[in-house]
N, C-alpha and C positions, 0 to 999 in steps of 0.2 A: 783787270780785264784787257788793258792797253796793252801790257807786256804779252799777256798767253797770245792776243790776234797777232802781233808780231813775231812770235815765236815762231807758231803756226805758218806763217805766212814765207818767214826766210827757210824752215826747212823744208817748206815745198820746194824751192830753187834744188834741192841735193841732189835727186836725180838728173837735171838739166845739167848742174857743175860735171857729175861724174860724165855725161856726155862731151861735154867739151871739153873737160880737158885730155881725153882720149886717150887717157897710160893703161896700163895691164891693172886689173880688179885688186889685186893686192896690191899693189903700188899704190892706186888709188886709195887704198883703207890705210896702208902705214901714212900718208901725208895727211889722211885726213883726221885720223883719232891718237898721231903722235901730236899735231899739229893744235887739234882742236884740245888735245888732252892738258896740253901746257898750256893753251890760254888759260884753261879752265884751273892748274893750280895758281896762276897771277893773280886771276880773280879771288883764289881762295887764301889767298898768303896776302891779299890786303886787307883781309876780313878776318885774320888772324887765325884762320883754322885748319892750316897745317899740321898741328899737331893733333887733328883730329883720324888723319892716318895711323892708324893701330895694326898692328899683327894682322890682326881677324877682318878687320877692313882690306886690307893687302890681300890675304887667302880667298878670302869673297869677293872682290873683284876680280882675281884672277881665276875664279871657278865662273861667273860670268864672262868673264872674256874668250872662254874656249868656244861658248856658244855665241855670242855677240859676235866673231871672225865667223863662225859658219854663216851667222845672218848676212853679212854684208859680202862676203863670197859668192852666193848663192843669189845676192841680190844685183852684184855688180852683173855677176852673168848674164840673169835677166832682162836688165837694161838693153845688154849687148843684142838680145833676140829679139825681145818683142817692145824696145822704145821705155823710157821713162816712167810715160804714164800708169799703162797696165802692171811693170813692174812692182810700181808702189801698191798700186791698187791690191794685185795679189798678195804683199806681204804685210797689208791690213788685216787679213784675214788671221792675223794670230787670235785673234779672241777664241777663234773658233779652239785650236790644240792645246791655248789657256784655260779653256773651260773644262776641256777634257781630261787633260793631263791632271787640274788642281782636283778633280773627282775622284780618280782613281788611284794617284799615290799620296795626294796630301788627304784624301777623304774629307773635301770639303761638298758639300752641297751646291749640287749645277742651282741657281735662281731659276726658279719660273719662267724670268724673263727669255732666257736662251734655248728655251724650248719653243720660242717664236723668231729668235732671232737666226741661229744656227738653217732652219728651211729657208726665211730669207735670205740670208750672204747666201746659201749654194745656188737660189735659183738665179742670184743675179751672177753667180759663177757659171753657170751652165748659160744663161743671155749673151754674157760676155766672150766665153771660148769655148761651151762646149755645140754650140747647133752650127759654127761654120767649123768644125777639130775638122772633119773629114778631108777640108781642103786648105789646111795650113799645111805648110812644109816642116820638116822635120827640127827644127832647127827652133821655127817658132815655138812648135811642141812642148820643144827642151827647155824653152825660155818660159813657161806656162810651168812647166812643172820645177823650175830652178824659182820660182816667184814662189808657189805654194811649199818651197824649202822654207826660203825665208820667212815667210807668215813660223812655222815648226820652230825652225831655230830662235827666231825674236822671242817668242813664249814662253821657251826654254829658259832665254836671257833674262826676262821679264822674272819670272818665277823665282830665279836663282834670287833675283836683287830685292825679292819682296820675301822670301823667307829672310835674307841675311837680317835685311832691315826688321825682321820680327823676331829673331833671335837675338843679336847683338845690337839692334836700337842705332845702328849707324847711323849718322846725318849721309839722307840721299845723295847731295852732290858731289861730298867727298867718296862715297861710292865708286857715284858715276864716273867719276874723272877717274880714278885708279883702273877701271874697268875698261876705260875708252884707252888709257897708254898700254895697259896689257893685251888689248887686244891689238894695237899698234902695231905692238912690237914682234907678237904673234904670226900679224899678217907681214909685215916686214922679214921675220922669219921664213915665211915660205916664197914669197918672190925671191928672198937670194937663195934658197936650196933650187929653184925653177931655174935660175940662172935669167931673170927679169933684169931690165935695166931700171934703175932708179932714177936716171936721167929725164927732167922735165925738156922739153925738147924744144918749147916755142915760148912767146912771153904768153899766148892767149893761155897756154896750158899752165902756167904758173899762174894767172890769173885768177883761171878757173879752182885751181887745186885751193887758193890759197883760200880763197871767198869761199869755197867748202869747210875748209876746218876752221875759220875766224868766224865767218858770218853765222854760217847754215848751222854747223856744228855746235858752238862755246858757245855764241851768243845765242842763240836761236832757244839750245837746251837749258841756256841759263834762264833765258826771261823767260819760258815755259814753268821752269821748276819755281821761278818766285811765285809768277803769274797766278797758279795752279792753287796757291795758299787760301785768296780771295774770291775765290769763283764757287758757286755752287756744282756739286758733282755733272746734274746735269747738261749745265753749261758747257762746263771743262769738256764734254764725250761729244757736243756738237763743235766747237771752237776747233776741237785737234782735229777731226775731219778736212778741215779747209786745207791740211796736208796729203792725202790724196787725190782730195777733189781737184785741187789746186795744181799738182802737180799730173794729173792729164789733161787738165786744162794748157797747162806749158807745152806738153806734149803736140797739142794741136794745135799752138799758136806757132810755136818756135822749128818744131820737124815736121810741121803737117801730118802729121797721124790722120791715118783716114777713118770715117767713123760714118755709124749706122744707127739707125732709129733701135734696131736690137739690141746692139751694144749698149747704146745708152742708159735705154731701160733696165737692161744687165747690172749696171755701172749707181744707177740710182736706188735698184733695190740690194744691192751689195752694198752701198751705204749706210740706208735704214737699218740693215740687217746688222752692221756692225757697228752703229749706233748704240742701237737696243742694246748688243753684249758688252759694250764696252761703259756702258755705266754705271759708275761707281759714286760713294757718297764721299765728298772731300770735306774733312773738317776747317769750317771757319776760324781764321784766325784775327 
Protein backbone atom coordinates (compact mmCIF):
# COMPACT_ATOMS: atom_id res chain seq x y z
CA UNK A 1 0.00 0.00 0.00
CA UNK A 2 3.10 2.23 1.02
CA UNK A 3 4.65 1.73 -2.45
CA UNK A 4 1.22 2.34 -4.77
CA UNK A 5 0.69 6.04 -2.30
CA UNK A 6 4.15 6.81 -3.29
CA UNK A 7 3.79 5.93 -6.74
CA UNK A 8 0.89 7.93 -6.92
CA UNK A 9 1.95 10.65 -5.27
CA UNK A 10 5.66 11.25 -7.39
CA UNK A 11 3.78 10.96 -10.66
CA UNK A 12 1.63 13.67 -9.67
CA UNK A 13 4.86 16.06 -9.82
CA UNK A 14 5.07 14.95 -13.92
CA UNK A 15 3.13 17.65 -15.21
CA UNK A 16 4.74 20.32 -12.67
CA UNK A 17 8.38 18.81 -14.04
CA UNK A 18 7.18 19.20 -17.73
CA UNK A 19 6.46 22.90 -16.78
CA UNK A 20 9.68 23.64 -15.50
CA UNK A 21 11.71 22.45 -17.25
CA UNK A 22 10.36 24.28 -20.17
CA UNK A 23 12.05 22.32 -23.71
CA UNK A 24 9.89 21.77 -26.70
CA UNK A 25 7.03 18.57 -25.95
CA UNK A 26 9.24 16.07 -27.74
CA UNK A 27 12.32 16.96 -26.18
CA UNK A 28 10.57 16.75 -23.11
CA UNK A 29 9.11 12.94 -23.90
CA UNK A 30 12.73 11.68 -25.44
CA UNK A 31 14.51 12.88 -21.95
CA UNK A 32 11.82 11.56 -20.21
CA UNK A 33 11.07 7.87 -21.45
CA UNK A 34 14.79 7.37 -22.77
CA UNK A 35 15.79 8.42 -19.54
CA UNK A 36 13.11 6.81 -17.28
CA UNK A 37 13.27 3.73 -19.78
CA UNK A 38 17.07 2.96 -18.71
CA UNK A 39 16.39 3.23 -15.21
CA UNK A 40 13.79 0.92 -15.62
CA UNK A 41 16.17 -1.90 -17.50
CA UNK A 42 19.01 -1.18 -14.28
CA UNK A 43 16.36 -2.12 -12.17
CA UNK A 44 15.40 -5.03 -14.28
CA UNK A 45 18.99 -6.47 -15.08
CA UNK A 46 19.37 -6.60 -11.23
CA UNK A 47 16.43 -8.70 -10.86
CA UNK A 48 17.91 -10.68 -13.60
CA UNK A 49 15.09 -10.34 -16.15
CA UNK A 50 16.69 -9.04 -19.06
CA UNK A 51 16.35 -11.84 -20.93
CA UNK A 52 12.81 -11.55 -20.54
CA UNK A 53 12.99 -9.15 -23.65
CA UNK A 54 11.75 -11.51 -26.42
CA UNK A 55 10.97 -10.74 -30.21
CA UNK A 56 7.18 -10.39 -29.36
CA UNK A 57 7.76 -8.37 -26.33
CA UNK A 58 10.04 -5.88 -28.55
CA UNK A 59 7.10 -5.85 -31.57
CA UNK A 60 4.44 -5.16 -28.68
CA UNK A 61 6.20 -2.48 -27.11
CA UNK A 62 6.81 -0.95 -30.15
CA UNK A 63 3.13 -1.10 -31.45
CA UNK A 64 2.34 0.57 -27.87
CA UNK A 65 4.92 3.08 -28.30
CA UNK A 66 3.24 4.58 -31.52
CA UNK A 67 0.29 5.35 -29.38
CA UNK A 68 2.06 6.13 -25.96
CA UNK A 69 4.18 9.22 -28.22
CA UNK A 70 0.64 10.41 -29.47
CA UNK A 71 -0.48 10.47 -25.63
CA UNK A 72 2.34 12.46 -24.34
CA UNK A 73 2.43 14.75 -27.48
CA UNK A 74 -0.88 15.61 -27.12
CA UNK A 75 -0.43 15.87 -23.47
CA UNK A 76 2.73 18.12 -23.45
CA UNK A 77 0.67 20.43 -25.56
CA UNK A 78 -2.05 20.61 -23.20
CA UNK A 79 0.02 21.68 -20.39
CA UNK A 80 1.26 24.34 -22.67
CA UNK A 81 -2.48 25.84 -22.90
CA UNK A 82 -4.47 25.17 -20.20
CA UNK A 83 -1.70 24.49 -16.90
CA UNK A 84 -0.86 21.02 -15.50
CA UNK A 85 -3.74 20.57 -13.63
CA UNK A 86 -6.65 20.29 -16.13
CA UNK A 87 -4.23 18.78 -18.58
CA UNK A 88 -3.86 15.65 -16.39
CA UNK A 89 -7.29 15.95 -15.49
CA UNK A 90 -8.54 15.57 -19.01
CA UNK A 91 -6.39 12.67 -20.07
CA UNK A 92 -7.90 10.63 -17.14
CA UNK A 93 -10.69 10.50 -19.01
CA UNK A 94 -9.33 7.53 -21.02
CA UNK A 95 -11.71 5.13 -19.27
CA UNK A 96 -14.06 6.64 -20.98
CA UNK A 97 -12.55 5.48 -25.20
CA UNK A 98 -11.31 2.37 -23.10
CA UNK A 99 -14.52 1.30 -22.45
CA UNK A 100 -15.59 1.98 -25.88
CA UNK A 101 -13.11 1.15 -28.04
CA UNK A 102 -12.68 -2.58 -25.79
CA UNK A 103 -16.89 -2.99 -26.92
CA UNK A 104 -16.64 -2.58 -30.30
CA UNK A 105 -13.45 -4.07 -31.61
CA UNK A 106 -12.52 -6.52 -28.87
CA UNK A 107 -16.43 -7.23 -28.21
CA UNK A 108 -15.97 -7.26 -24.80
CA UNK A 109 -18.99 -6.23 -22.45
CA UNK A 110 -19.22 -2.38 -21.29
CA UNK A 111 -19.92 -3.34 -17.16
CA UNK A 112 -22.95 -2.01 -15.72
CA UNK A 113 -20.91 0.13 -13.81
CA UNK A 114 -19.96 2.60 -16.89
CA UNK A 115 -23.17 3.15 -17.65
CA UNK A 116 -23.13 5.40 -14.46
CA UNK A 117 -19.85 6.37 -14.61
CA UNK A 118 -19.39 7.65 -18.48
CA UNK A 119 -22.73 10.51 -17.65
CA UNK A 120 -20.71 11.36 -14.53
CA UNK A 121 -16.94 12.11 -15.90
CA UNK A 122 -18.92 14.14 -19.00
CA UNK A 123 -20.90 16.26 -16.52
CA UNK A 124 -17.99 17.00 -14.48
CA UNK A 125 -16.42 17.66 -18.20
CA UNK A 126 -18.96 20.02 -19.19
CA UNK A 127 -18.60 21.93 -15.03
CA UNK A 128 -15.07 21.99 -15.77
CA UNK A 129 -14.80 23.62 -19.63
CA UNK A 130 -17.79 23.47 -21.26
CA UNK A 131 -20.31 26.41 -19.28
CA UNK A 132 -17.44 29.14 -19.31
CA UNK A 133 -16.04 27.44 -23.55
CA UNK A 134 -17.93 30.65 -24.88
CA UNK A 135 -15.26 32.91 -23.16
CA UNK A 136 -12.04 30.94 -23.39
CA UNK A 137 -9.66 31.86 -25.96
CA UNK A 138 -8.71 29.83 -28.73
CA UNK A 139 -5.85 28.66 -27.76
CA UNK A 140 -7.25 27.27 -24.46
CA UNK A 141 -9.74 25.64 -26.61
CA UNK A 142 -7.00 23.76 -28.34
CA UNK A 143 -5.41 22.79 -24.98
CA UNK A 144 -9.10 21.32 -23.89
CA UNK A 145 -9.23 19.40 -26.84
CA UNK A 146 -5.14 18.40 -27.14
CA UNK A 147 -6.18 16.91 -23.16
CA UNK A 148 -9.24 14.95 -24.55
CA UNK A 149 -6.41 13.53 -27.41
CA UNK A 150 -4.60 12.21 -24.61
CA UNK A 151 -7.28 10.54 -22.55
CA UNK A 152 -7.91 8.58 -26.94
CA UNK A 153 -4.46 8.05 -27.31
CA UNK A 154 -3.47 6.67 -23.56
CA UNK A 155 -6.53 3.97 -24.08
CA UNK A 156 -5.18 3.11 -27.23
CA UNK A 157 -1.74 2.53 -25.21
CA UNK A 158 -3.50 0.93 -22.53
CA UNK A 159 -5.24 -1.69 -24.82
CA UNK A 160 -2.32 -2.34 -26.93
CA UNK A 161 -0.31 -3.61 -23.45
CA UNK A 162 -3.26 -5.43 -22.15
CA UNK A 163 -3.97 -7.56 -25.28
CA UNK A 164 -0.11 -8.29 -25.53
CA UNK A 165 0.04 -9.26 -22.09
CA UNK A 166 -3.12 -11.57 -22.72
CA UNK A 167 -1.59 -13.13 -25.81
CA UNK A 168 1.98 -13.49 -25.23
CA UNK A 169 1.77 -13.49 -21.12
CA UNK A 170 4.68 -10.89 -21.04
CA UNK A 171 5.86 -9.89 -17.62
CA UNK A 172 4.31 -6.12 -17.36
CA UNK A 173 7.48 -4.12 -16.61
CA UNK A 174 9.55 -5.53 -19.08
CA UNK A 175 6.75 -4.42 -21.46
CA UNK A 176 6.66 -1.19 -20.12
CA UNK A 177 10.09 -0.35 -20.26
CA UNK A 178 10.59 -1.58 -23.96
CA UNK A 179 7.46 0.72 -24.71
CA UNK A 180 8.74 3.73 -22.64
CA UNK A 181 12.45 3.60 -24.98
CA UNK A 182 10.48 3.18 -28.20
CA UNK A 183 8.56 5.67 -27.54
CA UNK A 184 11.79 7.79 -26.59
CA UNK A 185 13.09 7.37 -29.32
CA UNK A 186 10.04 7.90 -31.47
CA UNK A 187 9.61 11.23 -29.99
CA UNK A 188 13.31 12.06 -30.12
CA UNK A 189 12.65 11.15 -33.75
CA UNK A 190 10.38 13.89 -34.54
CA UNK A 191 12.14 16.76 -32.53
CA UNK A 192 15.15 16.30 -34.87
CA UNK A 193 12.99 16.00 -38.20
CA UNK A 194 11.23 19.53 -36.45
CA UNK A 195 14.70 20.75 -36.25
CA UNK A 196 14.09 21.20 -32.04
CA UNK A 197 17.08 21.72 -29.99
CA UNK A 198 18.04 19.04 -27.50
CA UNK A 199 20.00 21.33 -25.57
CA UNK A 200 18.80 21.57 -21.79
CA UNK A 201 19.66 25.17 -21.36
CA UNK A 202 19.70 25.97 -17.55
CA UNK A 203 20.63 23.62 -14.32
CA UNK A 204 16.76 24.32 -13.07
CA UNK A 205 15.87 22.48 -16.50
CA UNK A 206 18.14 19.63 -16.02
CA UNK A 207 16.89 19.34 -12.75
CA UNK A 208 13.53 19.34 -13.67
CA UNK A 209 13.98 16.94 -16.70
CA UNK A 210 15.93 14.74 -14.66
CA UNK A 211 13.58 14.31 -11.45
CA UNK A 212 10.83 13.55 -14.45
CA UNK A 213 12.36 10.41 -15.74
CA UNK A 214 14.15 9.11 -12.37
CA UNK A 215 11.65 10.08 -9.84
CA UNK A 216 8.07 10.56 -11.58
CA UNK A 217 8.84 8.11 -14.42
CA UNK A 218 11.13 4.63 -13.11
CA UNK A 219 10.47 4.91 -9.81
CA UNK A 220 7.05 6.17 -9.52
CA UNK A 221 5.85 3.45 -12.31
CA UNK A 222 7.97 0.84 -10.55
CA UNK A 223 6.61 1.14 -7.03
CA UNK A 224 2.91 1.38 -8.67
CA UNK A 225 3.56 -1.83 -10.62
CA UNK A 226 4.75 -3.69 -7.28
CA UNK A 227 2.34 -1.74 -5.22
CA UNK A 228 -0.59 -2.70 -7.31
CA UNK A 229 0.18 -6.71 -6.61
CA UNK A 230 -1.09 -6.22 -2.71
CA UNK A 231 -3.94 -3.87 -2.94
CA UNK A 232 -7.42 -4.86 -3.52
CA UNK A 233 -8.83 -3.64 -6.98
CA UNK A 234 -10.96 -1.29 -5.40
CA UNK A 235 -8.31 0.34 -3.56
CA UNK A 236 -5.82 0.38 -6.35
CA UNK A 237 -8.85 2.90 -8.62
CA UNK A 238 -9.00 5.27 -5.52
CA UNK A 239 -4.98 5.35 -4.57
CA UNK A 240 -4.19 6.26 -8.48
CA UNK A 241 -6.64 9.10 -8.45
CA UNK A 242 -4.35 11.09 -6.07
CA UNK A 243 -2.50 11.50 -9.50
CA UNK A 244 -4.83 14.00 -10.93
CA UNK A 245 -6.23 15.07 -8.09
CA UNK A 246 -2.89 15.75 -7.00
CA UNK A 247 -1.65 17.28 -9.73
CA UNK A 248 -4.27 20.23 -9.98
CA UNK A 249 -3.81 20.45 -6.66
CA UNK A 250 0.21 21.64 -7.70
CA UNK A 251 -1.43 23.47 -10.30
CA UNK A 252 -2.86 25.80 -7.69
CA UNK A 253 -0.31 25.74 -5.28
CA UNK A 254 2.78 26.19 -7.61
CA UNK A 255 1.13 28.49 -10.83
CA UNK A 256 -1.91 29.78 -9.15
CA UNK A 257 -4.54 28.47 -11.38
CA UNK A 258 -7.53 30.19 -10.81
CA UNK A 259 -10.43 28.30 -9.85
CA UNK A 260 -14.27 28.27 -9.22
CA UNK A 261 -16.85 26.68 -7.11
CA UNK A 262 -18.14 25.35 -10.83
CA UNK A 263 -15.06 23.96 -11.72
CA UNK A 264 -14.52 22.36 -8.77
CA UNK A 265 -17.66 20.64 -8.61
CA UNK A 266 -16.78 19.74 -12.39
CA UNK A 267 -13.36 18.41 -11.18
CA UNK A 268 -14.98 16.17 -8.31
CA UNK A 269 -17.65 14.64 -10.16
CA UNK A 270 -15.16 13.93 -13.14
CA UNK A 271 -13.42 11.96 -10.52
CA UNK A 272 -16.16 9.90 -9.06
CA UNK A 273 -16.98 9.35 -12.58
CA UNK A 274 -13.62 7.98 -13.33
CA UNK A 275 -13.43 6.25 -10.24
CA UNK A 276 -16.35 4.09 -10.92
CA UNK A 277 -14.93 3.19 -14.62
CA UNK A 278 -11.72 2.52 -13.83
CA UNK A 279 -12.32 -0.31 -11.34
CA UNK A 280 -10.99 -3.27 -11.73
CA UNK A 281 -10.31 -6.67 -9.68
CA UNK A 282 -6.53 -7.06 -8.90
CA UNK A 283 -5.47 -10.57 -8.05
CA UNK A 284 -3.93 -10.92 -4.67
CA UNK A 285 -0.76 -12.20 -4.40
Amino acid sequence: MTALLIGAVLISFSSVMVVLAGLPPEVTGFYRLTGGGVAMLLVLASRGRLRLFTPNVLKWGFVAAIFFAGDFIFWHRSIAYVGPGLSTMLGNFQVIPLAVVSALFFKERMPPRMYAAIPLALAGLYLMVGVGWSGFSADYRMGVFFGLMTAFFYALYMLSLKYALAKDKADSLVLASAAALFTGLIMGAIGAVEGQSFVVPTLKSLAAISTLALACHAVGWFLITRGIQNVRGALVGLVLLLQPTLSFVWDILFFGKPVDVVELSGVGLALVGIYIGSRTRVKVK
